[in-house]
C-alpha positions as CSV (number, residue, x, y, z in Angstrom):
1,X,15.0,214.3,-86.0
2,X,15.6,211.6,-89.1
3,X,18.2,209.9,-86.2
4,X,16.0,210.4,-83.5
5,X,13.2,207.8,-84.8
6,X,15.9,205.9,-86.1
7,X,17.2,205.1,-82.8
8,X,14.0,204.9,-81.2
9,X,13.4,202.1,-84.0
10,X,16.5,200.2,-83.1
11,X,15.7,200.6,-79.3
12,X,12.3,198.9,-79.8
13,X,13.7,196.6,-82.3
14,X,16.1,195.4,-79.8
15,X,13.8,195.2,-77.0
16,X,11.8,192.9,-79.2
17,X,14.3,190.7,-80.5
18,X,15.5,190.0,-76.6
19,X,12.2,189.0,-75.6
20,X,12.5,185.8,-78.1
21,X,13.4,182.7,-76.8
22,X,13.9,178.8,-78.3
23,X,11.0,176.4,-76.0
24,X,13.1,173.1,-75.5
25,X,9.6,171.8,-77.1
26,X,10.0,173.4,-80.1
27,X,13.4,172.0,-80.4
28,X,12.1,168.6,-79.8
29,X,9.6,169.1,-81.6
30,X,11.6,169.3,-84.2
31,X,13.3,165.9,-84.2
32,X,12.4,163.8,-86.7
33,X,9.8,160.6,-85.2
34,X,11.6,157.1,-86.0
35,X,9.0,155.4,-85.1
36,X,6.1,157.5,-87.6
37,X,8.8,157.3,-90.6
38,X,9.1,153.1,-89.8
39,X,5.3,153.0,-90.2
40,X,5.2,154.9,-92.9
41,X,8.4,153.3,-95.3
42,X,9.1,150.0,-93.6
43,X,6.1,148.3,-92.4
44,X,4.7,147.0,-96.0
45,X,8.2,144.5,-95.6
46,X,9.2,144.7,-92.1
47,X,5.7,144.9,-90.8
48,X,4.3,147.0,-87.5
49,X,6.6,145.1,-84.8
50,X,9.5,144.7,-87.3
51,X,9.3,140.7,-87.5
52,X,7.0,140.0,-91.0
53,X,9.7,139.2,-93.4
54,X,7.8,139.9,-96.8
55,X,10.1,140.1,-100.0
56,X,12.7,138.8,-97.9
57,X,12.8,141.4,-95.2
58,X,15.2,140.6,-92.3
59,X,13.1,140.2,-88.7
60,X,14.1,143.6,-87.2
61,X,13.4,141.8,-83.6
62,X,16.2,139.2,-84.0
63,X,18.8,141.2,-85.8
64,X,22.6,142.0,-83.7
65,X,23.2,145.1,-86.1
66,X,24.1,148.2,-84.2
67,X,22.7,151.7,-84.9
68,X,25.7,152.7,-87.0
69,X,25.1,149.0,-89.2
70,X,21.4,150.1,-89.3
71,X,22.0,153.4,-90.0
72,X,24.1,152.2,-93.2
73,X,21.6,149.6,-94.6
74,X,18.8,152.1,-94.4
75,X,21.1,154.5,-96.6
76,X,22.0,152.3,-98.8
77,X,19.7,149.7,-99.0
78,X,20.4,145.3,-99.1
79,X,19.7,142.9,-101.2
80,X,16.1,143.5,-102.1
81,X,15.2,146.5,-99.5
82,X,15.7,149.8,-101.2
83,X,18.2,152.5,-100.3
84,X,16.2,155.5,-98.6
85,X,19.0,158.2,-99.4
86,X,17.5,160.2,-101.4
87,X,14.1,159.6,-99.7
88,X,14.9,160.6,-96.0
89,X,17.2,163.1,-94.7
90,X,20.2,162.1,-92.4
91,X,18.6,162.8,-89.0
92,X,15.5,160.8,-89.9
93,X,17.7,157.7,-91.0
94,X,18.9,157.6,-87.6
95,X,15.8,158.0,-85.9
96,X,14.2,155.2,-87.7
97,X,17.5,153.1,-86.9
98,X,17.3,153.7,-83.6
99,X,13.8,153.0,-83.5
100,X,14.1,149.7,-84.7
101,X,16.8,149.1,-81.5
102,X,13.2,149.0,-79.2
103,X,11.7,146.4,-81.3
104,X,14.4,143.6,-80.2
105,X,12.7,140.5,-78.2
């Protein structure tokens, strides 16, 4: 009897478990927004459209650094602008350096 249920459990535990699946919008959903974490760290220096300058901020629209460049003085910080490494995660450094790519002239 006791194996009985028990395999009637694991049946219907099984049949549950298969009907689960992973929306390609809840993956993407997941991604980190570059463009939401840039508004909410960099724009008091960079400014909305990445060309302000305050404190000595480079003008995001002008500069030739790739994503990889980016994604490195983000980390680590430069000169005055302060290293976000123990602020943001991995994936959201590179989304916010890849947003910064779209605010080029």
């Amino acid at each position: 009897m006791k194996q009985w249920l028990l395999s009637i459990f694991l049946l219907a535990l099984a049949v549950a478990c298969a009907n689960s699946t992973i929306d390609k919008e809840d993956v993407e959903d997941s991604k980190p927004d570059g463009e939401k974490i840039f508004k909410n760290y960099c724009t008091p220096c960079h400014g909305l459209y990445g060309n302000m300058g305050a404190g000595g901020a480079f003008n995001l629209q002008e500069s030739k650094l790739s994503v990889e460049e980016r994604i490195l003085v983000i980390t680590n910080g430069r000169n005055a602008m302060t290293p976000f490494k123990t602020l943001l995660q991995p994936d959201e450094i590179k989304a916010v350096a890849k947003y910064t790519l779209k605010l080029k002239k």
